[in-house]
Residue frames as qw, qx, qy, qz and C-alpha x, y, z in Angstrom:
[[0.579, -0.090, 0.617, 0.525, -26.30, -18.31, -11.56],
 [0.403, 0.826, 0.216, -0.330, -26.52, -16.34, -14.58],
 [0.714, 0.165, 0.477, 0.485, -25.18, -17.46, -18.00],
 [0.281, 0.885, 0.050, -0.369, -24.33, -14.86, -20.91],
 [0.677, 0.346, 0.450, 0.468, -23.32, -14.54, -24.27],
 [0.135, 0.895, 0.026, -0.425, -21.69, -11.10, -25.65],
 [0.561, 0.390, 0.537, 0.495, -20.88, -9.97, -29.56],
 [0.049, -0.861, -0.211, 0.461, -19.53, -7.44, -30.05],
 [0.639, 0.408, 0.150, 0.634, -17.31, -5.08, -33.09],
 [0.230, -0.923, 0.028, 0.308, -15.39, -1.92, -32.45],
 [0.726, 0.375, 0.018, 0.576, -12.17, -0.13, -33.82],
 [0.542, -0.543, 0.064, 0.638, -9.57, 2.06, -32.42],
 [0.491, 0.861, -0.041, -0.127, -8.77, 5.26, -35.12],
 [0.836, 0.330, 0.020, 0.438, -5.38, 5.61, -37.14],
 [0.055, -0.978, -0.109, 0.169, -3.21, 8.46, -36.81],
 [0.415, 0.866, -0.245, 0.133, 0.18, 10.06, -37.55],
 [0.835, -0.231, -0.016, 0.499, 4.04, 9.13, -36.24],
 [0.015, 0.836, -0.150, -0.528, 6.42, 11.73, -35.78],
 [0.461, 0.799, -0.229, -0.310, 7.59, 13.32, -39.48],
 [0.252, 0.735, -0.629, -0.024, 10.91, 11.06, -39.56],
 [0.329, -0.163, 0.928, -0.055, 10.08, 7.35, -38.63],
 [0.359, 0.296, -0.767, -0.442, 9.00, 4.65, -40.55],
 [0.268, 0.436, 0.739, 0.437, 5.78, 4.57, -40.55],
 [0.097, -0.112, 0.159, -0.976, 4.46, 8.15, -40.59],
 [0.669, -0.181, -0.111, -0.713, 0.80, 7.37, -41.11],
 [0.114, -0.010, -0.993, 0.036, -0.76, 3.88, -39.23],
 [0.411, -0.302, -0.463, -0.725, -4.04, 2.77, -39.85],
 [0.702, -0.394, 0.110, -0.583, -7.25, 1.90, -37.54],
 [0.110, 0.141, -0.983, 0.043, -7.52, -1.04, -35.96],
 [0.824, -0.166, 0.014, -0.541, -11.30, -3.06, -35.70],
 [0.090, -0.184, 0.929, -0.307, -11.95, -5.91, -33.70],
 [0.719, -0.193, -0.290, -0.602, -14.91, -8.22, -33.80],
 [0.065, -0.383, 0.819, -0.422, -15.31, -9.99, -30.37],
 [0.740, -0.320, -0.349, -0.478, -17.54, -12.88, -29.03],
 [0.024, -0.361, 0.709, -0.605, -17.67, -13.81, -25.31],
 [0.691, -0.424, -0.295, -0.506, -19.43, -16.59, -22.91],
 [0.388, 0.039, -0.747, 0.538, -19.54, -17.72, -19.48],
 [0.542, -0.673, -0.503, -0.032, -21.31, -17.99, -16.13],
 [0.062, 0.340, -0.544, 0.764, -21.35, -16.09, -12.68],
 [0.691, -0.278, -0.607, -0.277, -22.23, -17.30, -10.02],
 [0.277, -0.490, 0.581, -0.587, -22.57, -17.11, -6.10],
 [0.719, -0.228, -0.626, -0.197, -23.17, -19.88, -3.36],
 [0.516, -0.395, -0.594, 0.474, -23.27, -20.87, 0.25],
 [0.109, -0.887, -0.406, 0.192, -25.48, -17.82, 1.05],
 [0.225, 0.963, -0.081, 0.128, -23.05, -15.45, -1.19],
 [0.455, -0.775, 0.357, 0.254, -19.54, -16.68, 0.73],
 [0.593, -0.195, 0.651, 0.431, -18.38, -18.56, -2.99],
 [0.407, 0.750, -0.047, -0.520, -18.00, -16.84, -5.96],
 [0.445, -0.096, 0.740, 0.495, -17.12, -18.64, -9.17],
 [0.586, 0.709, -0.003, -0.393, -17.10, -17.17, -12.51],
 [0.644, -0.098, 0.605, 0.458, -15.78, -18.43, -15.86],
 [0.418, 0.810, -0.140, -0.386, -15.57, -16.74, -19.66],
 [0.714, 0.141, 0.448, 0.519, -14.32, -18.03, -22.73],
 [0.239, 0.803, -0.082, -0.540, -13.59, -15.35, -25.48],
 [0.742, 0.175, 0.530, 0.372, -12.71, -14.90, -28.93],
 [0.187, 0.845, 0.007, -0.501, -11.63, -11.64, -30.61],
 [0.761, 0.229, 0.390, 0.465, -10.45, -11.14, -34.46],
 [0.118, -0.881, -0.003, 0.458, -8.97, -7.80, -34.92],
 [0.667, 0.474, 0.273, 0.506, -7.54, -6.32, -38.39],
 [0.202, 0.774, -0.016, 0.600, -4.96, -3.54, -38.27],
 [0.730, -0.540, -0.227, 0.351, -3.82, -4.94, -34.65],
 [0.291, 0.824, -0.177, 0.453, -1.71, -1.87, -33.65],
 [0.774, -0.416, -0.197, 0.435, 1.51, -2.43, -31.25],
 [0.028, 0.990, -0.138, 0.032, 4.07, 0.25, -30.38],
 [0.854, -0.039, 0.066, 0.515, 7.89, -0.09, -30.65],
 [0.286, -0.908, -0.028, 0.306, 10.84, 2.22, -30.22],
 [0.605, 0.631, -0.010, 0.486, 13.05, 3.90, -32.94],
 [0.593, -0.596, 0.021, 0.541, 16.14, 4.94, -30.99],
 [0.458, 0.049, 0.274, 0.844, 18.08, 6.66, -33.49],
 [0.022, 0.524, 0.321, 0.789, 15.38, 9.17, -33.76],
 [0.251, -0.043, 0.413, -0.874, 14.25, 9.56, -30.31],
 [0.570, 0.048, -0.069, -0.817, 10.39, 8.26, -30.80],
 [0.552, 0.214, 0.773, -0.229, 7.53, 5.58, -29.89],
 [0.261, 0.188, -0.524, -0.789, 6.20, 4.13, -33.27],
 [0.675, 0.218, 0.549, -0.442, 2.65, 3.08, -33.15],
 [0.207, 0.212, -0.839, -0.456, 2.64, -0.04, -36.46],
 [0.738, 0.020, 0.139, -0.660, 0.17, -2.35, -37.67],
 [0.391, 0.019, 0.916, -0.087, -0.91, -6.35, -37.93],
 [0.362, 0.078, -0.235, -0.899, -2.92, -6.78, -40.49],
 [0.855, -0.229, -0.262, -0.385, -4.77, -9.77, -38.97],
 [0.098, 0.189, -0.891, 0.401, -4.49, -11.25, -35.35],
 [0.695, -0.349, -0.496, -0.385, -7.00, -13.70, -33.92],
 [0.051, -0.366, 0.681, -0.632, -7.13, -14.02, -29.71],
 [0.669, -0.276, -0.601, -0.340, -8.13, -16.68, -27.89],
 [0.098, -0.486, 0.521, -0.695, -8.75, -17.13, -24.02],
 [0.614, -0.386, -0.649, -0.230, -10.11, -18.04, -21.21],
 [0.210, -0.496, 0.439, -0.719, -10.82, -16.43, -17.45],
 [0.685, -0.520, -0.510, -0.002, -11.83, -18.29, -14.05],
 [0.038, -0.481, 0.402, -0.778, -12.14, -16.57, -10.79],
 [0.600, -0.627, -0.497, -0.022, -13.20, -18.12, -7.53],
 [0.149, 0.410, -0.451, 0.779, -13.59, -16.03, -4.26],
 [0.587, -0.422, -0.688, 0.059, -14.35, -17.46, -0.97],
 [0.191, -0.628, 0.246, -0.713, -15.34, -15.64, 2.24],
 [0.698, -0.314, -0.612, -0.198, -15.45, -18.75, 4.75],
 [0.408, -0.872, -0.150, -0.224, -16.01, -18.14, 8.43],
 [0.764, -0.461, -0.046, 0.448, -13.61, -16.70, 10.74],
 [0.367, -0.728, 0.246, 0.524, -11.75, -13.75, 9.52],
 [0.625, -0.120, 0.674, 0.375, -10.92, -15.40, 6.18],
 [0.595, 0.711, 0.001, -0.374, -11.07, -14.07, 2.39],
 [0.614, -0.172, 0.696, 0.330, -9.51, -16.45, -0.32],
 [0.576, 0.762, -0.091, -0.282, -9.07, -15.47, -4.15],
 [0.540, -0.234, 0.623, 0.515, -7.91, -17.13, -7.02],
 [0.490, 0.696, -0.108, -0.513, -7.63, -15.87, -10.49],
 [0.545, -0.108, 0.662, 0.502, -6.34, -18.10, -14.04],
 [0.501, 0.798, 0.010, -0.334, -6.48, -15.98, -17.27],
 [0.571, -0.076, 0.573, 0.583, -4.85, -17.79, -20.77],
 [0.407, 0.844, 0.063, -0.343, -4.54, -15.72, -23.91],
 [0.647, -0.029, 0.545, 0.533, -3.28, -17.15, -26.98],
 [0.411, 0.747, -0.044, -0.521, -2.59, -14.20, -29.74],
 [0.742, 0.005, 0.526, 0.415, -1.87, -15.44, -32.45],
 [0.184, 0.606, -0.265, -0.727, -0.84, -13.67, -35.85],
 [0.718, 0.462, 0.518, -0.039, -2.69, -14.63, -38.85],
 [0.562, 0.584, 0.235, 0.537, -1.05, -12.30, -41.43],
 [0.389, -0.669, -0.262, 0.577, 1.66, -9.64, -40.04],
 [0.064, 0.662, -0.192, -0.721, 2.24, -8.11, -43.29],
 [0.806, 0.537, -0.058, -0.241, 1.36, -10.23, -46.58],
 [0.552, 0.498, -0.668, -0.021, 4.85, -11.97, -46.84],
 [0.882, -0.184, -0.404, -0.156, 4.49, -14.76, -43.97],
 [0.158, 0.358, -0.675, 0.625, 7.09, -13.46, -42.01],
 [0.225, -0.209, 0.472, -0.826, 5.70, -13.83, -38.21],
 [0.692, -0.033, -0.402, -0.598, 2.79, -15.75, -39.43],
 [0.763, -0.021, -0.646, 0.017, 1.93, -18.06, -36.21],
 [0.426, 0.108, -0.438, 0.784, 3.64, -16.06, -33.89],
 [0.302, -0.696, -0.452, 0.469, 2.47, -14.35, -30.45],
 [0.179, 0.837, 0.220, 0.468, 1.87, -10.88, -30.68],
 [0.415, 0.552, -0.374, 0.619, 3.88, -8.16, -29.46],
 [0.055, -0.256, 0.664, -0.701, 4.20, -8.22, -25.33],
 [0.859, -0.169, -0.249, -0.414, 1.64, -10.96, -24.94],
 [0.037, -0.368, 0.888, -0.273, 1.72, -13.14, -22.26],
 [0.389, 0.144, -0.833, -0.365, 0.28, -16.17, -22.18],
 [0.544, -0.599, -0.573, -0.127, -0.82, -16.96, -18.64],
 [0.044, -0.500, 0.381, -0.776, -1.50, -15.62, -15.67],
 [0.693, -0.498, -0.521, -0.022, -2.62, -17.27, -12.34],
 [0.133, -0.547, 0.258, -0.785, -3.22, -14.91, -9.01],
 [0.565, -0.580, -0.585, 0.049, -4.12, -16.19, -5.36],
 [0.014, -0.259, 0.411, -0.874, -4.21, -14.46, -2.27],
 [0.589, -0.609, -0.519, 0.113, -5.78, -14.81, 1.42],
 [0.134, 0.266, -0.309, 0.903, -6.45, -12.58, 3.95],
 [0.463, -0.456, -0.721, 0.240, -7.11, -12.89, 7.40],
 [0.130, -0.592, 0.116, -0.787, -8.82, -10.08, 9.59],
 [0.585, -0.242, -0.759, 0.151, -9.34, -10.01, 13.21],
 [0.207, -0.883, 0.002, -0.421, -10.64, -7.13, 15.90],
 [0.524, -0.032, -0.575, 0.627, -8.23, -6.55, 18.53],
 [0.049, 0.469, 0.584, -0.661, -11.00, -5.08, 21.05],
 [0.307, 0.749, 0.475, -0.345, -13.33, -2.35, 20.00],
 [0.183, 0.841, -0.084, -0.502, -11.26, -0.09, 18.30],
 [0.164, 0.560, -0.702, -0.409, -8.61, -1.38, 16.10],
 [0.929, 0.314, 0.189, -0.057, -9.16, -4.03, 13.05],
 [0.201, -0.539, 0.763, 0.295, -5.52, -5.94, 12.14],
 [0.866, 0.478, -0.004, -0.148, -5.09, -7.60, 8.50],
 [0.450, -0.526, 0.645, 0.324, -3.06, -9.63, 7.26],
 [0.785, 0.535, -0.015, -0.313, -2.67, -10.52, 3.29],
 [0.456, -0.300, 0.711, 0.443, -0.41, -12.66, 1.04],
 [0.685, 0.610, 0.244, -0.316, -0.75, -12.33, -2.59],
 [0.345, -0.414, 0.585, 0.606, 0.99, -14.13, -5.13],
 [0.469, 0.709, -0.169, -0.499, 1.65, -13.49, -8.88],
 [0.548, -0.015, 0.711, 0.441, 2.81, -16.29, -11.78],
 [0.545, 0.694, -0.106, -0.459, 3.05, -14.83, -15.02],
 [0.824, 0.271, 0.385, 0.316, 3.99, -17.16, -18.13],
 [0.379, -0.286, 0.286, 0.832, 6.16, -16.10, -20.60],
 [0.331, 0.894, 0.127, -0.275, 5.70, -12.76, -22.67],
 [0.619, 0.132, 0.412, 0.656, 7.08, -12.20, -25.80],
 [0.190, -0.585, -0.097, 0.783, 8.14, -8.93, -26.79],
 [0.293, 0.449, -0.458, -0.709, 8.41, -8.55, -30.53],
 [0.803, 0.210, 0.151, -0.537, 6.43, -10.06, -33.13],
 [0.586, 0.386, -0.713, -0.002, 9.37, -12.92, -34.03],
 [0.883, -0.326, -0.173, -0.290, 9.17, -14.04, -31.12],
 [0.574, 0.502, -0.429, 0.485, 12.81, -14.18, -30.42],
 [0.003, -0.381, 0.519, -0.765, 13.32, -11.98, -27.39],
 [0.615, -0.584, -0.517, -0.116, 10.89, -14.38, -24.51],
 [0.145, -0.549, 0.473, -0.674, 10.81, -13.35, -20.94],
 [0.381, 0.102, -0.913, 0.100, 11.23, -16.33, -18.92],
 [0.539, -0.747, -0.334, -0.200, 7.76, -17.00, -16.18],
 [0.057, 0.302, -0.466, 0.830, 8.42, -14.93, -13.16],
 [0.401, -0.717, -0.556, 0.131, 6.48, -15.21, -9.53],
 [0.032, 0.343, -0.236, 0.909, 5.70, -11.84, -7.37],
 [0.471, -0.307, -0.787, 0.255, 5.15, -12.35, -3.92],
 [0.018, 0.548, -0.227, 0.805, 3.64, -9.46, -2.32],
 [0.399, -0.451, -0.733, 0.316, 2.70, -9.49, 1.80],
 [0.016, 0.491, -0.051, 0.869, 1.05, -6.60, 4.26],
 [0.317, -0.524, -0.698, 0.371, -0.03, -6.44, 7.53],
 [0.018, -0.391, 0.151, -0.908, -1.67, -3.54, 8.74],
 [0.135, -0.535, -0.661, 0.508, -4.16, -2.19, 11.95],
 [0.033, -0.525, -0.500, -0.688, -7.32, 0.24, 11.50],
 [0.078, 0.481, 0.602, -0.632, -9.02, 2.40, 13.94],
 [0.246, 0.789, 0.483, -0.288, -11.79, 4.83, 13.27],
 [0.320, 0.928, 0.136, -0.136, -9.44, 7.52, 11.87],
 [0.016, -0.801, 0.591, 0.098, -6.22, 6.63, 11.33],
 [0.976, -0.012, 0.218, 0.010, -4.28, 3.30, 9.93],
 [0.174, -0.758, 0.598, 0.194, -0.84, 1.93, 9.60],
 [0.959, 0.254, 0.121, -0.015, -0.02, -0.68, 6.94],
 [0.424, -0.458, 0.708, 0.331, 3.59, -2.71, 6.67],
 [0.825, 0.484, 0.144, -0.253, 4.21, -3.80, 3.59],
 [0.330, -0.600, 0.542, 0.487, 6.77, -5.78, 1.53],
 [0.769, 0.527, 0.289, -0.217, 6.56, -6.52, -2.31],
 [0.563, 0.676, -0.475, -0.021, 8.54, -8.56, -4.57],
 [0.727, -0.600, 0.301, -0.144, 9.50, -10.53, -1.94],
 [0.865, -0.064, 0.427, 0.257, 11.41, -13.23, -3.94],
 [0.231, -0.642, 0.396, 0.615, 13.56, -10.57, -4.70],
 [0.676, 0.607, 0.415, -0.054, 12.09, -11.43, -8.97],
 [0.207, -0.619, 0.330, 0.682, 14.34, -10.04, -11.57],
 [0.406, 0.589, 0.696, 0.061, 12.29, -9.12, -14.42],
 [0.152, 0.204, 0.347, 0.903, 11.43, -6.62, -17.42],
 [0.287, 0.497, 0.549, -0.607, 8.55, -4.22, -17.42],
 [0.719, 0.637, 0.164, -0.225, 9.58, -3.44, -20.85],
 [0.590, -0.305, 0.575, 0.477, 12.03, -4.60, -23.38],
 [0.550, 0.798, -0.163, -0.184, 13.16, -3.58, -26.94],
 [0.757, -0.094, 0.363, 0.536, 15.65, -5.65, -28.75],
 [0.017, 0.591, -0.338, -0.732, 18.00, -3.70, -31.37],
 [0.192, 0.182, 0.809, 0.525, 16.49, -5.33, -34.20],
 [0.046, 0.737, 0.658, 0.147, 13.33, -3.83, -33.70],
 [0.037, -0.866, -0.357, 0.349, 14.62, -0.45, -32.68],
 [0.531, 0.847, 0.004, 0.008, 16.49, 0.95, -35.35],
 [0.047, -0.828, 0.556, -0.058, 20.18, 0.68, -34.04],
 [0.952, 0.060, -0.279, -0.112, 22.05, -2.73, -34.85],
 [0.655, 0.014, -0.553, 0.515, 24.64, -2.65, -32.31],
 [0.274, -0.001, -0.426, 0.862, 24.16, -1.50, -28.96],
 [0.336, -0.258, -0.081, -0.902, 20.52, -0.59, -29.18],
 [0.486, -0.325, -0.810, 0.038, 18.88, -2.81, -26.89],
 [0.217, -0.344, 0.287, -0.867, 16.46, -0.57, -23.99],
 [0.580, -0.109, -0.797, 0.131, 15.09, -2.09, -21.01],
 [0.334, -0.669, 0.303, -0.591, 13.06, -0.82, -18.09],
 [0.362, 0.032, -0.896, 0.256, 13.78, -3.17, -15.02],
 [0.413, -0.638, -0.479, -0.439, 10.94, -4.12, -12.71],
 [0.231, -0.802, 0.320, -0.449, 10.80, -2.91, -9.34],
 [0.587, 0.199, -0.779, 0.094, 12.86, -5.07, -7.12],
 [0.469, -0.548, -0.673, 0.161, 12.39, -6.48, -3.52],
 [0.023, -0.489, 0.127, -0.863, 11.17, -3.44, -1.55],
 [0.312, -0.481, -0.676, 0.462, 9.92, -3.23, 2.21],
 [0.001, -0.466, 0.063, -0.883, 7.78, 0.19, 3.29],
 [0.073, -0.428, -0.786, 0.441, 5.32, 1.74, 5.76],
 [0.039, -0.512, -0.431, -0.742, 2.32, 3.51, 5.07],
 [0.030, 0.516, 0.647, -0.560, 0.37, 5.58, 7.79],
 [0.153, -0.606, -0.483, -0.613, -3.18, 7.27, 6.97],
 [0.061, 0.386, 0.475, -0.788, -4.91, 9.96, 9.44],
 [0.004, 0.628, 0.571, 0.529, -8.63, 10.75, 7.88],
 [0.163, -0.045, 0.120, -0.978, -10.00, 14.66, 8.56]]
């Protein structure tokens, strides 16, 4: 078991936007961070459980947003956001074939001051999501000498993410189910896979038209990938 405490400060440089959006210049961005929490193994190394709290306060938070009418990504600043969290991971190896993982990460950003006139003040920061909780198991098993056959399941819950810094535009929690079987020899391996299973219908990224310079009709969206099925085969030299 082995406890720790970490304190740290850093900062991220400013730099330029192209010549014709609003803002050309954005400044740095520094962060003072403090972190604690435990790791830890048991039953001779087959349970793993860690935990971490955190706390970061960052001035000159910098987010990026898209100015359609001109073509261009505009990197902008927060001028004070405070982030709070927390991580837990347990991963079991118990006998028979068996590997079990679970993950639960929360992360509250909050904006403390998004420009000096209270707009936003309170509000998530830009494409923050709140939680996240991962599991997944996977069973192996030799089929004679040569060939090793897996089998995983691994699923995804994300909470909702807000895009812009009103807070308006939310993406509603989404699950992603992914599965895969495959078989291994010495030099070669074939792996089924299908991901997205519950066929999810979801953003990877989103821009409303308020934030991107065009008030009718500017709204851009990338859509995530939907349900998909493949096969992979490997041959090692």
């Amino acid at each position: 078991v082995m406890y720790y405490f970490n304190a740290s400060r850093g900062f991220r440089s400013g730099g330029f936007n192209a010549p014709a959006v609003t803002p050309q210049i954005f400044g740095q961005e520094s962060a003072v961070s403090f972190e604690t929490g435990v790791k830890s193994t048991w039953l001779q190394h087959r349970l793993r459980c860690n935990g971490a709290v955190y706390v970061n306060r960052v001035e000159g938070f910098q987010f990026f947003q898209f100015d359609i009418a001109r073509g261009g990504q505009i990197i902008d600043n927060i001028r004070d956001v405070e982030i709070r969290g927390l991580e837990l991971e347990l991963q079991a190896r118990p006998r028979g074939g068996w590997e079990l993982r679970a993950a639960l990460g929360l992360n509250d950003s909050e904006i403390r001051n998004f420009d000096g006139s209270g707009r936003f003040d309170g509000n998530q920061t830009p494409g923050n999501t709140r939680a996240k909780l991962t599991m997944g198991a996977q069973y192996a098993h030799r089929l004679g000498d040569l060939l090793l056959a897996t089998v995983r399941a691994d699923l995804e819950h994300r909470g909702r993410q807000y895009w812009h810094a009103d807070n308006l535009d939310v993406q509603e929690p989404i699950d992603l189910l992914n599965l895969h079987f495959g078989l291994e020899a010495e030099r070669w391996g074939v792996t089924a896979w299908a991901k997205n299973l519950l066929d999810e219908r979801y953003y990877t990224e989103y821009a409303d038209a308020a934030w991107t310079g065009v008030l009718a009709g500017g709204d851009l969206g990338q859509l995530g990938r939907p349900r998909s099925y493949g096969v992979e085969v490997r041959r090692r030299f």
